[in-house]
C-alpha positions in Angstrom: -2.1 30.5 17.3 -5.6 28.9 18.4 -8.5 29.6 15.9 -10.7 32.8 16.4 -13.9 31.3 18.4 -17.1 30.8 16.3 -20.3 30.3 16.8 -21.9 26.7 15.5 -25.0 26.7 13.0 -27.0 24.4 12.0 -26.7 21.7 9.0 -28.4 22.8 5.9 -29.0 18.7 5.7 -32.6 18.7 7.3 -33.3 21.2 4.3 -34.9 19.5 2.1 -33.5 21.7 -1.1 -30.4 19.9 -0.2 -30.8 16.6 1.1 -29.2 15.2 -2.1 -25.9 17.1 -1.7 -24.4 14.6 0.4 -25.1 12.0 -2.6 -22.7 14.4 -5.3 -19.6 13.1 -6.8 -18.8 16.7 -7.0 -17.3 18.9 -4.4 -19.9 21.3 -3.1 -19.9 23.9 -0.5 -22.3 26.5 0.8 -21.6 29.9 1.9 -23.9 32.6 3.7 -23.4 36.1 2.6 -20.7 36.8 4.8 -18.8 34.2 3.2 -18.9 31.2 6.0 -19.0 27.6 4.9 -22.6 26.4 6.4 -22.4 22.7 4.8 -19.9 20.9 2.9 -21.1 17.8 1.4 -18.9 14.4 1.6 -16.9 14.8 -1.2 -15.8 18.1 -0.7 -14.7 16.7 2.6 -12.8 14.4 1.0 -11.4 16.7 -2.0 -9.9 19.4 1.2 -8.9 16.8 3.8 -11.6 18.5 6.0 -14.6 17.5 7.7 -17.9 19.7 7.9 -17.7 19.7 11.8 -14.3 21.8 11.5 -15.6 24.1 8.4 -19.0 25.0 10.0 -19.6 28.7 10.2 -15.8 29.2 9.5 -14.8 31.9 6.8 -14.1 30.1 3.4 -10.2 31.7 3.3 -9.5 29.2 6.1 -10.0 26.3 3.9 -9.1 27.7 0.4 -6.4 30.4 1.6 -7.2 33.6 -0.6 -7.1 33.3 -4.1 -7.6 36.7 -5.4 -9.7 36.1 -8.4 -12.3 33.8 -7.1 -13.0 36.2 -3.4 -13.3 39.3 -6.1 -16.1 36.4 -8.3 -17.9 35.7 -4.7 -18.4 39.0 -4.0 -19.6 39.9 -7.3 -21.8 36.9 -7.3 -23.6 38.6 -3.7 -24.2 41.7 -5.1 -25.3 41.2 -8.8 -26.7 37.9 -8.5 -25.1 36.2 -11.4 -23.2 32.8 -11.7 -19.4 32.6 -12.5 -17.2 29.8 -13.1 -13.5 30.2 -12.2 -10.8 28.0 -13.9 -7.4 26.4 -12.8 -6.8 28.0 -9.1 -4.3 26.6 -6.8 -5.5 25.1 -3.4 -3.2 23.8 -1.0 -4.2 20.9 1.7 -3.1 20.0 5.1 -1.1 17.7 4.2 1.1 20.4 2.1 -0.4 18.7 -1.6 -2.0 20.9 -3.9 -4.8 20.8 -5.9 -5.6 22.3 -9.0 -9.5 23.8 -9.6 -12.2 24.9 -11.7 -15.0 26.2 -9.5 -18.7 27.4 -10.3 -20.1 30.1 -8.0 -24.0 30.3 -8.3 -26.0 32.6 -6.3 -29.0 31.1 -4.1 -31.8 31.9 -1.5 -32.5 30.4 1.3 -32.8 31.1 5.3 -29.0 29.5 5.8 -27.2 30.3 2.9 -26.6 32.9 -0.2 -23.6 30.9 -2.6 -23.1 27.4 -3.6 -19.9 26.4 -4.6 -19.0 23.4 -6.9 -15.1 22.3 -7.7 -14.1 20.2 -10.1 -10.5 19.1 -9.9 -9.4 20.1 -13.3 -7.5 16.9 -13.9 -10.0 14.0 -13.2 -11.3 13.5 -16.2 -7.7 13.1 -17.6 -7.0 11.1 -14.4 -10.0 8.8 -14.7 -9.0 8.1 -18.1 -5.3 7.5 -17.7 -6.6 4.8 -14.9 -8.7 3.3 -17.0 -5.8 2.8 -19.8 -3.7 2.0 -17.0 -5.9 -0.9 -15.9 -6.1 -2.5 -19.3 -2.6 -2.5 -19.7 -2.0 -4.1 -16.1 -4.6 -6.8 -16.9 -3.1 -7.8 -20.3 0.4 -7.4 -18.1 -0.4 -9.8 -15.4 -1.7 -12.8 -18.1 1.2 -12.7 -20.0 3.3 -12.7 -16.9 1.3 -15.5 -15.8 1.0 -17.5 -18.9 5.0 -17.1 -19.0 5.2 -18.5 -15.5 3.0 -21.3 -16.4 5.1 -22.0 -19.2 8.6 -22.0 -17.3 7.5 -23.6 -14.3 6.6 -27.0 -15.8 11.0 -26.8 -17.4 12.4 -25.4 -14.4 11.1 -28.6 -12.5 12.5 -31.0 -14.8 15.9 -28.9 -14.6 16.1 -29.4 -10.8 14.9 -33.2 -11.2 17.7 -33.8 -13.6 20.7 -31.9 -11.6 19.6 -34.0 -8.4 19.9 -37.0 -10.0 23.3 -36.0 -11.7 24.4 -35.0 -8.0 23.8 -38.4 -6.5 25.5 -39.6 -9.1 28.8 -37.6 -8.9 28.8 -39.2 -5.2 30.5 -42.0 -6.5 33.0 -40.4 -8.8 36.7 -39.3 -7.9 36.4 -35.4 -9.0 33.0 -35.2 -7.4 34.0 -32.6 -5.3 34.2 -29.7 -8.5 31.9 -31.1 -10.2 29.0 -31.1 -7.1 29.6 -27.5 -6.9 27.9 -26.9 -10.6 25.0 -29.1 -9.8 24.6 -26.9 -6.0 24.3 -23.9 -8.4 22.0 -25.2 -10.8 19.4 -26.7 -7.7 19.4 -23.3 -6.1 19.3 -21.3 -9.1 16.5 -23.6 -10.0 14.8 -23.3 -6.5 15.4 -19.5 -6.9 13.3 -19.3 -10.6 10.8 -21.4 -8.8 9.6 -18.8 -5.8 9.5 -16.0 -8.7 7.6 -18.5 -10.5 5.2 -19.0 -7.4 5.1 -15.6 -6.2 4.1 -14.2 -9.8 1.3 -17.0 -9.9 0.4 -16.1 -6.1 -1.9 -12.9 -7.1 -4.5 -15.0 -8.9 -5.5 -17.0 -5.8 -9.2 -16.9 -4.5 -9.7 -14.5 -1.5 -11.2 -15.2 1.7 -12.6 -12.4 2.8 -13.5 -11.7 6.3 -13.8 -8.5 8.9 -10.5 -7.3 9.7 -9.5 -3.9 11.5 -7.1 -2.1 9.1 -5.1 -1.0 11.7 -4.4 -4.5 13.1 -2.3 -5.3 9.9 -0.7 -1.8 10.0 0.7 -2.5 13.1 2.0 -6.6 11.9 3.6 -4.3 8.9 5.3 -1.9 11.7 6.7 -5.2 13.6 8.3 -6.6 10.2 9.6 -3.7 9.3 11.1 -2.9 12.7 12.8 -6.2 12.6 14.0 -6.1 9.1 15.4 -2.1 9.5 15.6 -1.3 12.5 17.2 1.8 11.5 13.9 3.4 10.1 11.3 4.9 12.0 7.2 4.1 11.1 5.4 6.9 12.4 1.5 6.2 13.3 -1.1 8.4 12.3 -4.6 6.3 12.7 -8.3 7.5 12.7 -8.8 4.9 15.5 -12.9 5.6 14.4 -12.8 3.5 11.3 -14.5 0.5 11.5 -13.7 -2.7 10.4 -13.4 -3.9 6.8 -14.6 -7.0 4.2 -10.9 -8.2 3.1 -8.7 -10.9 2.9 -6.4 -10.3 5.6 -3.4 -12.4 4.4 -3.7 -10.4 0.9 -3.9 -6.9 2.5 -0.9 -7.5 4.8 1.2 -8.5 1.9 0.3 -5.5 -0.3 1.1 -2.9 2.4 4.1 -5.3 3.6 5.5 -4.8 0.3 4.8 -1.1 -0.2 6.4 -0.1 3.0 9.2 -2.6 2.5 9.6 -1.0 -0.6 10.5 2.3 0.7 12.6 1.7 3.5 14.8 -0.3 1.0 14.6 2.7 -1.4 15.7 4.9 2.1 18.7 2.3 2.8 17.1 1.2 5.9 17.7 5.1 7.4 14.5 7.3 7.0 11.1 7.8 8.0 8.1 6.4 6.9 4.4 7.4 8.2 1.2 5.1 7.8 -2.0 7.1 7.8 -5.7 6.3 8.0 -8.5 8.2 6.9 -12.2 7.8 6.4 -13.6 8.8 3.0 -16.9 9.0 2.5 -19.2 8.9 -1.2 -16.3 7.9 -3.2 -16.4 6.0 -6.6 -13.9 3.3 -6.8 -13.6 1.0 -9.7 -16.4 2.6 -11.5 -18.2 1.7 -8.1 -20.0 4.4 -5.6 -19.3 3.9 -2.0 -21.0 5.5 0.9 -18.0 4.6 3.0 -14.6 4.1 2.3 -10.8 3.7 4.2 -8.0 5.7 3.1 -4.5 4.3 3.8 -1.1 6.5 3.0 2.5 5.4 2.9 4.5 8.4 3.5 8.5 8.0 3.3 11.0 10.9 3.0 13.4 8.2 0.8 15.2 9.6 -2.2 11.7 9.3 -4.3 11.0 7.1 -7.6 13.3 7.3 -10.5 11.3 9.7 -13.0 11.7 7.3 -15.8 10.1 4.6 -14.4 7.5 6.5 -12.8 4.3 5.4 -14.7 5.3 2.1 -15.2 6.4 1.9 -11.2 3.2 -1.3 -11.1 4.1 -3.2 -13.7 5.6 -6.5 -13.3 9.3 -6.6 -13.4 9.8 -2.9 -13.4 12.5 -1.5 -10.7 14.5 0.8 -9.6 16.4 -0.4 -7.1 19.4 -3.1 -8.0 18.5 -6.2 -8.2 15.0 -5.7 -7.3 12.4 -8.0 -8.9 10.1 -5.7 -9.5 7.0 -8.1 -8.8 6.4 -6.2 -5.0 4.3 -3.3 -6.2 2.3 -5.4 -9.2 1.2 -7.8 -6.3 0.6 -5.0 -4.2 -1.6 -3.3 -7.0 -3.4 -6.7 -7.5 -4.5 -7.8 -4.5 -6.0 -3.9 -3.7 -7.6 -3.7 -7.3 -9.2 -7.9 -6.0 -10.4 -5.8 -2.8 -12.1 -3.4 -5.7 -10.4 -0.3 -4.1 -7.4 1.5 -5.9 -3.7 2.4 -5.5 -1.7 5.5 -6.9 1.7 6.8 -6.2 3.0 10.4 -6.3 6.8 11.0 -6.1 9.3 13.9 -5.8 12.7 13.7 -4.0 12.6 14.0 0.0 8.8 12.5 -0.4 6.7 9.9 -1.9 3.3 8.8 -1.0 1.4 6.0 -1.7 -2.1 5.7 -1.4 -4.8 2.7 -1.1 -8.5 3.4 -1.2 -10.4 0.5 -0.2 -14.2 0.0 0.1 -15.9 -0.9 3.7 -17.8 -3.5 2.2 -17.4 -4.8 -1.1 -19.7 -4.5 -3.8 -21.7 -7.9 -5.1 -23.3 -8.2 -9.0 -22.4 -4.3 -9.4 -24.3 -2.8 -6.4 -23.1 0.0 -4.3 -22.7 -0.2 -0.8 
């Protein structure tokens, strides 16, 4: 059913009252009195999947639904002029996620609009936090990790050294045959440990950043995968507007390589698996503030991450897939967090979602850009 026709108003941005909306962390919207969004700053764009040019002069319920208690506080608000501030209401976005709110209603008067609307998602302070700890942990992860690499690798070398010597050796020996087939395991065993060994020292390269277009390496991803599982269908679903990014291409196509890789093996090579691009726009990253930002969601309907691994699903050496090594998703995580952007996963059977925020441009000596 098409959407009842509207007429367009004006952005409340040439007002000066609220030229600094669009420069909030905070969601904020505006409502005239008969309850019709007339701005939405950035970050409320971002918090409802929406943009203003779709909101503009629509009625609120169309971005919100109805929730009963907060339409009865906006109408209160319009006729006895006082503030209110609702807590924990459920909003649902496009893309079927919901969100839980606390909102503050505050009256105002101006020539375009009567309400302004601020919403705090009531677990981002909690969230913030549990990053934070999160990080920490990762960091102190990824030196031990590496300081145990270090330490095996220089062993594992000498291992290999000394079963290729004892294999030319056996050459001129009667029961070389047997005994050749012990020193074949203990070389590729040996040349096994050492790939884990590089690929666990790999993340800690220097990058070589450069302008790349994000969808470019989504679509290198799409030909691996196709060729490696051919049974499972990647689904497209690009903003073809977002421009070019500061990355290191080789690092970003490994961390998205591995995350998709890592669902179609968790869907047996039979599923679905949808890459989407979005632009976000004022967004704090990394304790950073970004005026513009990419957003980049894996999307497969697999069986979904084991529940007891679930907060631990980035740290080295954690799986849940047979004889997984665990190390695809840490690298993945590391390389993102060295583009100064961030990665989070949200799981339930039938769908899990990965997400990667990554800046435009990234910041230099702390400055935002």
């Amino acid at each position: 059913m098409s959407s009842p026709p509207h007429t367009p108003f004006p952005s409340l941005e040439q007002e000066p009252a609220f030229a600094g909306l669009d420069l909030l962390s905070s969601a904020v919207i505006l409502l005239d009195s008969q309850l019709r969004m007339r701005h939405c700053n950035p970050a409320a764009e971002n918090l409802f999947a929406a943009s203003q040019r779709v909101c503009l002069g629509r009625p609120l319920t169309q971005l919100l639904g109805t929730p009963p208690t907060l339409i009865t506080a906006l109408e209160n608000v319009l006729a006895n002029k006082w503030s209110y501030t609702g807590h924990d209401f459920i909003v649902v976005r496009d893309n079927a996620e919901s969100i839980h709110l606390d909102c503050t209603v505050s009256p105002i008067d101006t020539a375009h609009a009567s309400l302004l609307l601020e919403f705090r998602p009531i677990d981002q302070q909690l969230k913030a936090a549990r990053e934070e700890r999160e990080a920490v942990q990762q960091r102190a992860n990824r030196e031990l990790i590496r300081n145990l690499a270090h330490e095996i690798k220089n062993p594992l070398g000498g291992i290999r050294g000394s079963a290729q010597l004892l294999d030319r050796e056996l050459a001129s020996m009667e029961n070389a045959p047997a005994l050749k087939e012990y020193t074949e395991v203990i070389i590729h065993e040996a040349d096994r440990l050492q790939d884990l060994m590089h690929r666990l020292l790999s993340s800690h390269r220097a990058m070589q950043p450069a302008q790349i277009n994000i969808h470019e390496i989504l679509e290198r991803v799409r030909r691996l995968i196709h060729a490696e599982f051919p049974g499972v269908r990647v689904r497209r679903d690009y903003d073809t507007s977002l421009p070019d990014i500061t990355g290191d291409r080789e690092q970003l196509i490994q961390a998205i390589l591995n995350i998709v890789r890592n669902a179609a093996q968790a869907m047996k090579g039979e599923g679905e698996i949808i890459c989407r691009t979005r632009a976000l726009r004022q967004i704090t990253l990394a304790k950073k503030r970004y005026r513009l930002a990419v957003e980049l969601q894996v999307i497969d309907n697999g069986p979904g991450i084991p529940e007891d691994i679930r907060d631990r699903i980035f740290y080295p050496l954690v799986s849940g897939r047979a004889g997984g090594t665990g190390l695809g998703l840490a690298l993945a995580q590391s390389f993102v967090q060295q583009h100064q952007g961030s990665i989070e996963a949200e799981s339930v059977p039938g769908r899990t979602c990965f997400t990667l925020r990554l800046p435009l441009v990234m910041a230099e000596n702390g400055e935002k850009t």
